[in-house]
Structure formats: structure tokens, C-alpha cells
C-alpha positions as CSV (number, residue, x, y, z in Angstrom):
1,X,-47.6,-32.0,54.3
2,X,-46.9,-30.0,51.3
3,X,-42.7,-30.2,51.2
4,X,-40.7,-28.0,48.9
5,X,-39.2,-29.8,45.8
6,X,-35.3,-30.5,45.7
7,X,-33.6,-30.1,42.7
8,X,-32.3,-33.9,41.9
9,X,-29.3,-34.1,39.9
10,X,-31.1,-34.8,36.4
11,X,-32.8,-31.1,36.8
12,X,-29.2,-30.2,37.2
13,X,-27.8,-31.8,34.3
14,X,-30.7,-30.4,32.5
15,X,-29.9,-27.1,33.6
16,X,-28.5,-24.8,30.5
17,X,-27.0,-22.5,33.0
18,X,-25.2,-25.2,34.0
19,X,-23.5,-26.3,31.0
20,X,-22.4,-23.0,30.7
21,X,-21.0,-22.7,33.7
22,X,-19.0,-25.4,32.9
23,X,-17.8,-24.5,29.5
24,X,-16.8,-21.2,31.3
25,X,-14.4,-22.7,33.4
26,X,-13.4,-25.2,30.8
27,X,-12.1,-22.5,28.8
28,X,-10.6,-20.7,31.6
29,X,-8.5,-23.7,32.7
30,X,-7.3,-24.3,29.1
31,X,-6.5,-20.8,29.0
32,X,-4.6,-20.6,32.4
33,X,-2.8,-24.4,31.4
34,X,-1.6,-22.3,27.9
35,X,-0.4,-19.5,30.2
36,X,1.5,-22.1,32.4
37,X,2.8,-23.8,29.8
38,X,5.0,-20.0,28.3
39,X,7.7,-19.1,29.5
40,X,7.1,-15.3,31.1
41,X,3.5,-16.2,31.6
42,X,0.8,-14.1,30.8
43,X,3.3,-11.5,29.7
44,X,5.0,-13.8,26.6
45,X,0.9,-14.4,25.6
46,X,0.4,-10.5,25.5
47,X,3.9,-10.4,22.8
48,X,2.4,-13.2,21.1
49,X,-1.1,-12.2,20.2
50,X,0.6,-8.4,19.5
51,X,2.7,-10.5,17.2
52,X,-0.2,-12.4,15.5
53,X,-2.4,-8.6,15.3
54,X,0.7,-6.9,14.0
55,X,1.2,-9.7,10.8
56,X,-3.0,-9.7,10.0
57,X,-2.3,-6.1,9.8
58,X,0.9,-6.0,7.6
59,X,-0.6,-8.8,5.5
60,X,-4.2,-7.6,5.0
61,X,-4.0,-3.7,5.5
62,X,-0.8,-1.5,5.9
63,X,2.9,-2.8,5.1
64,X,6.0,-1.6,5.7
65,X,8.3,-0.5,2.9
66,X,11.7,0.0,2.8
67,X,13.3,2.3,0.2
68,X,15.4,0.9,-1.8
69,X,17.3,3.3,-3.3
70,X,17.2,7.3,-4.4
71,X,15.0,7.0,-7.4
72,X,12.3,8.7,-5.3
73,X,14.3,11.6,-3.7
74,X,13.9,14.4,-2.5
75,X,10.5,12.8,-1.1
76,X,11.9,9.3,0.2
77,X,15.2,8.7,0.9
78,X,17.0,5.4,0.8
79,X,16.5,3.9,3.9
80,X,13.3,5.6,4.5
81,X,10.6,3.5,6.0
82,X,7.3,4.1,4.6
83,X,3.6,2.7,5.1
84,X,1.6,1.3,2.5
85,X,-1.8,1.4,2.4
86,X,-2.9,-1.7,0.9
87,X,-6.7,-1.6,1.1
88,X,-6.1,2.0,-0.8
89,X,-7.4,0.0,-4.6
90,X,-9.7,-2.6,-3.3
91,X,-13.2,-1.3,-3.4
92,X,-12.9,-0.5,-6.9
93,X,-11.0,2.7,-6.1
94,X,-8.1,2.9,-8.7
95,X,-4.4,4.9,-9.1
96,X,-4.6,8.1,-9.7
97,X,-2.1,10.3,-11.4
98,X,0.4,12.0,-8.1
99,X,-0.5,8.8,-6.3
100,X,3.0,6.8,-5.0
101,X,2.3,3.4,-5.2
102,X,4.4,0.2,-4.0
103,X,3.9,-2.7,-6.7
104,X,5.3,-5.4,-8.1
105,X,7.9,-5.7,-10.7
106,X,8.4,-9.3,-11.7
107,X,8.4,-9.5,-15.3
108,X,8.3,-5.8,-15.9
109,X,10.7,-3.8,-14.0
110,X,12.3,-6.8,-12.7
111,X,12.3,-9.7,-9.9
112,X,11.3,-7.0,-6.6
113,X,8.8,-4.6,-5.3
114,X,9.1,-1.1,-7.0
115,X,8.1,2.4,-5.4
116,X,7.1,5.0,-8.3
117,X,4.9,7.6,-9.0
118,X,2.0,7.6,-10.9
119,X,2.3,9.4,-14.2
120,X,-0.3,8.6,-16.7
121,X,-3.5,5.8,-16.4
122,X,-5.1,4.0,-18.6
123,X,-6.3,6.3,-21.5
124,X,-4.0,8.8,-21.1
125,X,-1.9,10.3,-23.8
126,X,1.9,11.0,-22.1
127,X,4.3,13.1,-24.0
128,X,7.8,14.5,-23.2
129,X,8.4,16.7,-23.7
130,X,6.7,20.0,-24.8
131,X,8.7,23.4,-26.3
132,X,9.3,24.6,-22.2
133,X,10.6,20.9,-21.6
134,X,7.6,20.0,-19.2
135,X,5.8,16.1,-19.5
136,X,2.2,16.8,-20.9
137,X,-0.9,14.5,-19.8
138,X,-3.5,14.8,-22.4
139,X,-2.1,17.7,-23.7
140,X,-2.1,19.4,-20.2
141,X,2.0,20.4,-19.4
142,X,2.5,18.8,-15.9
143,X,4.6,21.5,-13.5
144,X,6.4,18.7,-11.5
145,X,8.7,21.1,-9.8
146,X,7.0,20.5,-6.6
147,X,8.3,16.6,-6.2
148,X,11.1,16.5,-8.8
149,X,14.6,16.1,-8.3
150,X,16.4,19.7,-7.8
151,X,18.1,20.2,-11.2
152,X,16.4,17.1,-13.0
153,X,14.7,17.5,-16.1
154,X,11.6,16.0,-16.2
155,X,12.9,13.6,-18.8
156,X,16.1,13.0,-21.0
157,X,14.3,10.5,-22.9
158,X,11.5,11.4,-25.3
159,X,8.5,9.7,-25.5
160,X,5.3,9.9,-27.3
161,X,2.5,6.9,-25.8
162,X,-0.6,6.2,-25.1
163,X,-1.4,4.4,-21.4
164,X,-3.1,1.2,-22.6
165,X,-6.4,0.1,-20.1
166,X,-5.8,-1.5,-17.0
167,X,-2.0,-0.3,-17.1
168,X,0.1,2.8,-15.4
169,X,3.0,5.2,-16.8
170,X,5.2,5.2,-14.1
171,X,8.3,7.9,-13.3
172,X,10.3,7.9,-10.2
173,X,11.0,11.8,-8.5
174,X,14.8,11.4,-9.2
175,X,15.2,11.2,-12.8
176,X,18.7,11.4,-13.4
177,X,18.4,8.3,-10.8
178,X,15.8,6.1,-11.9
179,X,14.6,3.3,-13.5
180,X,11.2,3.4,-14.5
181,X,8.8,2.8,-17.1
182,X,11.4,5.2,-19.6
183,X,13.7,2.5,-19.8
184,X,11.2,-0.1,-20.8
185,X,9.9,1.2,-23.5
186,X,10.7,-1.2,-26.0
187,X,10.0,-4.0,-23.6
188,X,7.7,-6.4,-23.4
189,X,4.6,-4.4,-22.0
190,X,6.0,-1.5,-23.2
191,X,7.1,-0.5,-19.3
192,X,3.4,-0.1,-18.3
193,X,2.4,-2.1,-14.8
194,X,-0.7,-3.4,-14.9
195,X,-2.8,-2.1,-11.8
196,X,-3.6,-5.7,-10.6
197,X,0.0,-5.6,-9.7
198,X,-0.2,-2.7,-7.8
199,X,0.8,-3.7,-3.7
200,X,-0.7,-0.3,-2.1
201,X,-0.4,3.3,-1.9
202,X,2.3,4.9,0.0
203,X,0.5,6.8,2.9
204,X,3.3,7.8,5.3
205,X,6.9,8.3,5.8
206,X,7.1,6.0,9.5
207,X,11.1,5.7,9.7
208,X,13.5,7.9,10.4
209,X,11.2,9.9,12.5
210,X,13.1,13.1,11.6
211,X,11.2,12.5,8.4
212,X,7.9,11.5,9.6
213,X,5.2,13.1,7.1
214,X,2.5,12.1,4.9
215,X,2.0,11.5,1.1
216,X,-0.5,12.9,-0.1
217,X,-1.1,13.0,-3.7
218,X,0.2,16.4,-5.3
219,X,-2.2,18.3,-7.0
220,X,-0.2,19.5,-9.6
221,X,-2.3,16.8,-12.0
222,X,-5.7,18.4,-11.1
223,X,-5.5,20.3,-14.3
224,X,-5.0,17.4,-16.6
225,X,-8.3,16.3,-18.2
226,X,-8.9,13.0,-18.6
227,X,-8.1,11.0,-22.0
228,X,-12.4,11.7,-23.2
229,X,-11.5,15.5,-22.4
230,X,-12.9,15.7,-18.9
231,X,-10.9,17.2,-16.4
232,X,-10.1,14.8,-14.0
């Protein structure tokens, strides 16, 4: 008589489903003896891998700046909180002139990260100032009343340059009250920052949140051709 075949327990080792099975609960009882193993349980894991997220994010896309001082008022404050996009430059996007960028200063401006507006690229022909007092790009006069200081000239120092490739021209908003790529002139570099040394773009204003807001970039450079003759 024709009897049903039991499973014997080298079909079951066999099985794929099985080892599966198994792996499953391997992992869950790893997991659960982690769990055991923090203080505040499941809860302390949560804050952790929140913890972990929040530095791939701050290290690989968007940091947190503090402002250092008032060389960028009346936009940023010191104090200010502000979040830098730092993918912004990495898919062959570049600075553009209005653009606030975070970069770093070491052997240029000095031994810290920097927050300044972008002023002239690579090509561009920068003068201050022309007959009405106003910085021209490419022979285009810049109207920077809409970021600059109230009361600030655009410049006290007079300057006739040319952006060299792969470098930026950069002011901060408070000129009476910065330090920038004016007073580098005569340097070595000739106060231009390369862009490889560029952190990110300023994005948003994050801290106080009385000041929450965005930075976009100011359109007063949409006139300003670009060094060929374009407008850019």
C-alpha cells in the first residue's frame, strides 16, 4: 500500500526556506540581544540611529553654519544659524555671482571656514569703482543696494582685477565690517579662493527662527555679461 512520503530531516536541511527561516530569527535575536544590551531599550537605539542619519547628512549633504561675525549683515547676523547645501557644486554645477557660499580659508583668508558672497568668477573683469561709485562686473555697474550694508559704500578700496580660472572675487554684505578678498590683494593668491575650496552654498537661515528665510541668489547680477560678452 501506496504510503505518503515523510519529509526526513536531510529534505529539511535541504530546504532553502528553511535556512531562511533561520537566518530570520538569527538576526532578530542579535537585534533584540543589542536592544537588551542599551540602556532605555529600544528607545536609546531610535536616538542612536537618528544620531548616525543626522552626521551622514551633515557630513555628505547639508551642514550647519554658524556666523561668525557681522561681515554678512543685514542678511546674516552673528549668531545666525544657517544651512549649507553642500551637494550645491558637485555635479559640475559651479558659483555663480549673488551666490553665498561657506568655504575654506586656510592659506587664503586664514586658518577657519569663511561665509561671503560671490562677486566675480573666473573670467570676470571686477572694478571699483565706477563715476556713481557702484562695483562693475564686465563693465556692467552692479546695484548691490538690495544686500548691502545700510550706509556702506560698495568699496573704500579701489580695485582694478581680473578673476583668474578656477578662482572667486569674494565681498562680504557689511563692508565697513569685513574682511574679504579686498584686503588680500597683494597676497599670495591675490585674495581669490579657488572653487575646489568652496564647502557649500548657503540655502537657509535655520536659527533663530525669528529669522527663518531662504537665500536665494539676488538677481541684481543677471545683467552682467559674462567675461566673452554673453550675458550671463
Amino acid at each position: 500500500m501506496d504510503t505518503q512520503a515523510q519529509p526526513t530531516e536531510r529534505d529539511r536541511a535541504s530546504d532553502p526556506s528553511v535556512h531562511e527561516g533561520e537566518e530570520e530569527r538569527s538576526r532578530f535575536a542579535f537585534l533584540s540581544d543589542v536592544v537588551s544590551l542599551l540602556p532605555g531599550g529600544r528607545l536609546t537605539l531610535s536616538a542612536l540611529l537618528c544620531l548616525v542619519l543626522l552626521l551622514l547628512v551633515s557630513v555628505f549633504v547639508m551642514q550647519p553654519f554658524q556666523i561668525p561675525s557681522g561681515s554678512m549683515e543685514p542678511a546674516l547676523r552673528a549668531g545666525d544659524r544657517v544651512l549649507v547645501d553642500k551637494l550645491a557644486y558637485r555635479f559640475g554645477a559651479r558659483p555663480q555671482r549673488g551666490d553665498v557660499v561657506v568655504f575654506d580659508g586656510t592659506d587664503y583668508f586664514g586658518d577657519a571656514d569663511y561665509i561671503k558672497r560671490v562677486v566675480g568668477v573666473g573670467g570676470d573683469h571686477v572694478v571699483c569703482c565706477d563715476s556713481r561709485g557702484r562695483i562693475a562686473v564686465n563693465g556692467e555697474p552692479v546695484d548691490e543696494q538690495a544686500f548691502l550694508y545700510p550706509g556702506n559704500a560698495p568699496s573704500t578700496v579701489r580695485f582694478d582685477l581680473v578673476v583668474p580660472d578656477g578662482t572667486l572675487f569674494l565681498l562680504g554684505d557689511h563692508r565697513g565690517d569685513s574682511r574679504d578678498s579686498r584686503d588680500y590683494l597683494g597676497a599670495p593668491g591675490g585674495g581669490m579662493i579657488p572653487v575646489d575650496a568652496v564647502i557649500g552654498k548657503a540655502r537657509w537661515i535655520a536659527w533663530p527662527t525669528s529669522h527663518w528665510g531662504s537665500l536665494s541668489r539676488n538677481d541684481v547680477y543677471a545683467r552682467v555679461p559674462a567675461p566673452g560678452g554673453a550675458h550671463g
